[in-house]
Backbone as CSV, one residue per row, in Angstrom:
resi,resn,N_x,N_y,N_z,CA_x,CA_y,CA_z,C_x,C_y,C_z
1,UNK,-52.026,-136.284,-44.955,-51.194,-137.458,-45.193,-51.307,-137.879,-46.653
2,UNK,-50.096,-138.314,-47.147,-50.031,-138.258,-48.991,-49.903,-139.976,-48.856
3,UNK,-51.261,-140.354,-49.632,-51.174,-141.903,-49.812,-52.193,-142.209,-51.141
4,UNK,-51.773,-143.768,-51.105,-52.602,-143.962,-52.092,-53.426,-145.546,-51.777
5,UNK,-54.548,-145.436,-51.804,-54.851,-146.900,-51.387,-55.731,-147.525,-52.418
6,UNK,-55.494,-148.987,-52.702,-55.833,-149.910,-53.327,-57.101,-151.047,-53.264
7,UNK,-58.096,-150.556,-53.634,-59.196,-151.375,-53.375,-60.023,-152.520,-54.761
8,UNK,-60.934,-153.047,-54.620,-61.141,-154.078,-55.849,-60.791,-155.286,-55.125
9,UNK,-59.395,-155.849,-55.053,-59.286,-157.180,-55.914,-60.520,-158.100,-54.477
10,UNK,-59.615,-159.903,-55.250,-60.462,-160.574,-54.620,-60.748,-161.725,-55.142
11,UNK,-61.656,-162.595,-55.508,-61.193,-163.968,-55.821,-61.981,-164.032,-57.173
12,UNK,-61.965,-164.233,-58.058,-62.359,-164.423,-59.447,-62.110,-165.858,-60.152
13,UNK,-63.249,-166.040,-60.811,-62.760,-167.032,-61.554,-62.017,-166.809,-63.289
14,UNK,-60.996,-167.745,-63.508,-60.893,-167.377,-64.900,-62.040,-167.100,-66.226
15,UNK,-61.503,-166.107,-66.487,-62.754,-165.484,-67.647,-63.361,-164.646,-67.253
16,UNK,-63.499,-164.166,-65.920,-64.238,-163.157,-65.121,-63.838,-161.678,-65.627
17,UNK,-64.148,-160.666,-64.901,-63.602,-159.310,-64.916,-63.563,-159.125,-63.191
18,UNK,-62.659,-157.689,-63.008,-62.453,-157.447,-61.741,-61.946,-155.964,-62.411
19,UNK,-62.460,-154.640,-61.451,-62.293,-153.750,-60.913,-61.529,-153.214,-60.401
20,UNK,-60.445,-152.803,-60.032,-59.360,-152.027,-59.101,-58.995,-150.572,-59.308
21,UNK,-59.337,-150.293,-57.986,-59.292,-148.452,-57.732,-58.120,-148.331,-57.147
22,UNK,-57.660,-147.235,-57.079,-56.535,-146.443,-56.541,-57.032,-144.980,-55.958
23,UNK,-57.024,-145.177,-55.150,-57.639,-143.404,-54.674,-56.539,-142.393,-53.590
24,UNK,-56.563,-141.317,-54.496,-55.632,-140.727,-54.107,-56.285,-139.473,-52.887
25,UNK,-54.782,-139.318,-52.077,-55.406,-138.347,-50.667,-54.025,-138.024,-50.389
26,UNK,-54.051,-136.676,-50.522,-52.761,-135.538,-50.380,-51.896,-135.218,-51.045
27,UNK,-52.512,-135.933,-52.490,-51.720,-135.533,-53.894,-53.030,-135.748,-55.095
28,UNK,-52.550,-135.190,-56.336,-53.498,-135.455,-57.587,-53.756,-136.140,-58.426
29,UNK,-54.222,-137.616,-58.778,-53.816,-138.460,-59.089,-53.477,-138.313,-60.918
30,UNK,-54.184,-136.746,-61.160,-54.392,-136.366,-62.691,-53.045,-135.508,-63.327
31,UNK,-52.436,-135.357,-62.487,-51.171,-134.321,-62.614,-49.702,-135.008,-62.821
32,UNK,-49.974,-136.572,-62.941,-48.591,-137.097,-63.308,-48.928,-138.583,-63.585
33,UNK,-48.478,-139.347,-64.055,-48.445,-140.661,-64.587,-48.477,-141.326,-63.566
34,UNK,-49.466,-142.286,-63.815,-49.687,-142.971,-62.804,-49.656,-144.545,-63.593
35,UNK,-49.579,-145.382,-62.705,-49.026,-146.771,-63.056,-49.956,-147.770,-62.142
36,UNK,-49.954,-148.742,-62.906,-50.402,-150.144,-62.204,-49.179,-151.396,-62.173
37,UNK,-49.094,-151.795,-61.244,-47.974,-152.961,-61.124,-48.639,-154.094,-60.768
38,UNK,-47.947,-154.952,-60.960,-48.278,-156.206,-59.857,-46.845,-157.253,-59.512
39,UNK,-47.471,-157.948,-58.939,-46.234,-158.343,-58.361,-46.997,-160.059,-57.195
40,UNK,-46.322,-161.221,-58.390,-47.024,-162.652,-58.327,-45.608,-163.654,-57.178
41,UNK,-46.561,-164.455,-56.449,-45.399,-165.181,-55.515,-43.945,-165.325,-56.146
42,UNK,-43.146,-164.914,-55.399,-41.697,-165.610,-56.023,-41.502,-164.963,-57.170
43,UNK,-41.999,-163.702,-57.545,-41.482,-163.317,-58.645,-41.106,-161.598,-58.774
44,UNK,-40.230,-161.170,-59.505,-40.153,-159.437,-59.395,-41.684,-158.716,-59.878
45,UNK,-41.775,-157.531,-59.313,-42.454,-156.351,-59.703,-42.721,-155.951,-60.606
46,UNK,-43.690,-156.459,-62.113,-43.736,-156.042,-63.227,-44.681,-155.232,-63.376
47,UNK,-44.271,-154.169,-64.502,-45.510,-152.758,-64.671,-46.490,-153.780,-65.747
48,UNK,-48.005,-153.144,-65.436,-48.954,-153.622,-66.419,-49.418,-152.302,-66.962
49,UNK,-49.638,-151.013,-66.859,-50.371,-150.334,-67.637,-49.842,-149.032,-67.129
50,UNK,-49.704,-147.752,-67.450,-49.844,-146.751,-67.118,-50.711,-145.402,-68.058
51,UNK,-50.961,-144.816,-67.103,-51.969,-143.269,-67.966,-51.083,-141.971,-67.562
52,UNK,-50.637,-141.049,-68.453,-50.009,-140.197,-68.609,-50.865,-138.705,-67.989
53,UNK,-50.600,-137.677,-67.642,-51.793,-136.629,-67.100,-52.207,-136.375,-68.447
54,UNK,-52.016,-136.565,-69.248,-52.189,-135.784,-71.004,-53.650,-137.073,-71.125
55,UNK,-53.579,-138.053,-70.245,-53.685,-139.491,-70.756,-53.708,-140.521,-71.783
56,UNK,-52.850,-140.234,-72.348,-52.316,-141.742,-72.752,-51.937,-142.411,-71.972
57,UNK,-52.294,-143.739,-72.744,-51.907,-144.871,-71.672,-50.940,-146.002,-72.730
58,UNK,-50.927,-147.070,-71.353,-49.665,-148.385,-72.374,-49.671,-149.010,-71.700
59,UNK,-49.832,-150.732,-71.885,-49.908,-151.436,-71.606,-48.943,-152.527,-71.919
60,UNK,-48.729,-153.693,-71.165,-48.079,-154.479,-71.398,-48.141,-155.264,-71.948
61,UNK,-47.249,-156.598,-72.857,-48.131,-157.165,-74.260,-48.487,-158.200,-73.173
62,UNK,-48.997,-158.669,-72.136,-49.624,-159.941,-71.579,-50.986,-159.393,-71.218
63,UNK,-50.910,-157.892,-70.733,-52.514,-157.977,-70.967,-53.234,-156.831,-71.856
64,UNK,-52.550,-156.476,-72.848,-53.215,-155.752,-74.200,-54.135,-156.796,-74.493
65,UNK,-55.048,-155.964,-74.712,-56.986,-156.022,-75.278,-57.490,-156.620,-74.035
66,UNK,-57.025,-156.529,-72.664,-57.874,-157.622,-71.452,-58.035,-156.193,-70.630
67,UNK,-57.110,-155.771,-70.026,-57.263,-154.764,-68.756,-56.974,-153.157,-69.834
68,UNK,-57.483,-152.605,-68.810,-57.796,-150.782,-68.847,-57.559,-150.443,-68.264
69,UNK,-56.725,-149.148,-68.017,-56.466,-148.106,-67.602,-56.981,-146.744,-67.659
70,UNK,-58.211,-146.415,-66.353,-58.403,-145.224,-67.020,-58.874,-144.252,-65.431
71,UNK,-58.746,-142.945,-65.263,-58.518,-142.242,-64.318,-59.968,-141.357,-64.137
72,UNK,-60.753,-141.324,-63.162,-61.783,-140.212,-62.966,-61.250,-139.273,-62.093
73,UNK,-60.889,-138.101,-62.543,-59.966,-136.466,-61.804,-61.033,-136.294,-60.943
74,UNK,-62.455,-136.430,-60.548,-63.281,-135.548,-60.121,-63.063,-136.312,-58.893
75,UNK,-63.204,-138.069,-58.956,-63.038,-138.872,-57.883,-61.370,-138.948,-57.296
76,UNK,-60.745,-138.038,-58.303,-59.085,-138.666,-57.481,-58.740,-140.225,-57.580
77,UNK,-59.327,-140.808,-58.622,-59.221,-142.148,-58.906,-58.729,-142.463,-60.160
78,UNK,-57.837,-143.367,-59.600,-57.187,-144.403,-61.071,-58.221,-145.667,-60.761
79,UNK,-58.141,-146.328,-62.256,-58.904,-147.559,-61.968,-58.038,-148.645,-62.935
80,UNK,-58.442,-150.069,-62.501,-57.803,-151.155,-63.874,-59.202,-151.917,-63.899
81,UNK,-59.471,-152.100,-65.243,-60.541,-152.733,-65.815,-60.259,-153.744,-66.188
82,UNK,-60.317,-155.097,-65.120,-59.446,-156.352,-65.853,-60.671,-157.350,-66.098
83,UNK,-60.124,-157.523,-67.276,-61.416,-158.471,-68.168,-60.864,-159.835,-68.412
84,UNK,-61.551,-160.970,-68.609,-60.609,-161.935,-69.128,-59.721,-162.847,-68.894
85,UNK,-59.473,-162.557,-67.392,-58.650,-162.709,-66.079,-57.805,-164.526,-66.490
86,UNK,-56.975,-164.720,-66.482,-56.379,-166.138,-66.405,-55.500,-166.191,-64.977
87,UNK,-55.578,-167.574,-64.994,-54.875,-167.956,-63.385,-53.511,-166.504,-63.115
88,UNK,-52.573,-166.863,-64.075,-51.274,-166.329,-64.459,-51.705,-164.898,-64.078
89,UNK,-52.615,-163.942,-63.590,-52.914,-162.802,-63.787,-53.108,-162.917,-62.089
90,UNK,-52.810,-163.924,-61.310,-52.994,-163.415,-59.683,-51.819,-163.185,-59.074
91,UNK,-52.084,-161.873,-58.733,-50.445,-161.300,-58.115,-51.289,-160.388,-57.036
92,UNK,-50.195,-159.829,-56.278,-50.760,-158.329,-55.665,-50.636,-157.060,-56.641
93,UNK,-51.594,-156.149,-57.008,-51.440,-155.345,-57.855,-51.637,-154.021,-56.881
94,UNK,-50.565,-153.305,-57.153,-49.977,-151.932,-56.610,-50.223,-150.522,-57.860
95,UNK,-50.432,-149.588,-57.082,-50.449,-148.436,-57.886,-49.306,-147.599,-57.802
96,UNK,-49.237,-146.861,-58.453,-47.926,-145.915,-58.075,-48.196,-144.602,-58.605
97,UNK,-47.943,-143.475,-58.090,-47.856,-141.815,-58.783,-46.359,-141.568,-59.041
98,UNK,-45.731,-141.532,-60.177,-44.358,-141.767,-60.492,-44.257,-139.545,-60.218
99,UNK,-43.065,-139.926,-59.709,-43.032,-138.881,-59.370,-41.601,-137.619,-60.137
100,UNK,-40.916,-136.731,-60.034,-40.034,-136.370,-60.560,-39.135,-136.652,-60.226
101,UNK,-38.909,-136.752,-58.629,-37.875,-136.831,-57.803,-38.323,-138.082,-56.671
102,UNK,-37.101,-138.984,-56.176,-37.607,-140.064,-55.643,-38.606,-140.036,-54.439
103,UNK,-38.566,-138.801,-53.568,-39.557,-138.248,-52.631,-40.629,-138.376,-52.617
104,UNK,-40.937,-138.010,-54.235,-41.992,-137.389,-54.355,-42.832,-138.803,-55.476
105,UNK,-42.754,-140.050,-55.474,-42.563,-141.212,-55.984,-43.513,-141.813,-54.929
106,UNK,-44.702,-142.062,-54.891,-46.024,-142.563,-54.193,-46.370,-144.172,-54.211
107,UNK,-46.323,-145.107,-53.911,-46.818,-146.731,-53.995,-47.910,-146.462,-53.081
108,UNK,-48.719,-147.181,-53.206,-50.132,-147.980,-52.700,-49.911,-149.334,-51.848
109,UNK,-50.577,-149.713,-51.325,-50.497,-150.754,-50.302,-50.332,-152.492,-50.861
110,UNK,-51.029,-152.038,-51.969,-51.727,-153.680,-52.906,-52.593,-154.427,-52.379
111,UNK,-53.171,-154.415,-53.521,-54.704,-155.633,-53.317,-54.110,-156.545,-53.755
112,UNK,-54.759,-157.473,-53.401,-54.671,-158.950,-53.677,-55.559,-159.200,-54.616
113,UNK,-55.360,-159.845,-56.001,-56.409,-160.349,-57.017,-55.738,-162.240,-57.330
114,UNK,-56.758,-162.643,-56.838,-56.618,-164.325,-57.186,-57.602,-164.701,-58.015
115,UNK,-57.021,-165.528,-59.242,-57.675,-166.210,-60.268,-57.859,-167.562,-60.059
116,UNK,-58.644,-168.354,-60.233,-59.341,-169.777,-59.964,-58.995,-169.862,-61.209
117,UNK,-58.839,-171.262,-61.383,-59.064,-171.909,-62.872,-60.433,-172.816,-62.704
């Protein structure tokens, strides 16, 4: 079964850091660009970061110099390294394996990450 599931979030206070994995099962998570989204009450689906298989990565200008993007191939894991955390940063955050063809185009379940002020 080809999935991807989302673990980490959880309740943080502002200024904190938080963790989020993506672990992949029945695909590679190192063989194509992979993405972090999130997606806050009442609002659309915005990308925050992605890592390329080459890896490069890119981020979005709301959280350049706070969160990371970075992938361990051995674990089949993407991760986001969110540092710094402000209220404005609690959404559900989703992963994705962008794929060539829409089929073949993978989402994750989403964690939930909530920021306290």
């Amino acid at each position: 079964q080809v999935q991807l599931v989302e673990s980490g979030g959880g309740l943080v206070q502002a200024g904190g850091s938080l963790r989020l994995s993506c672990a992949g099962s029945g695909l590679t998570v190192s063989t194509r660009t992979m993405g972090w989204y999130r997606q806050a009450p009442g609002k659309q689906r915005e990308l925050v970061a992605t890592i390329t298989s080459g890896g490069s990565t890119n981020y979005a200008d709301f959280v350049k110099g706070r969160f990371t993007i970075s992938r361990e191939s051995d674990q089949n894991t993407v991760y986001l390294q969110m540092n710094s955390v402000k209220p404005e940063d609690t959404a559900v955050y989703y992963c994705r394996r962008f794929g060539s063809v829409p089929e073949y185009d993978y989402w994750g379940q989403g964690t939930q990450v909530t920021v306290s002020s």
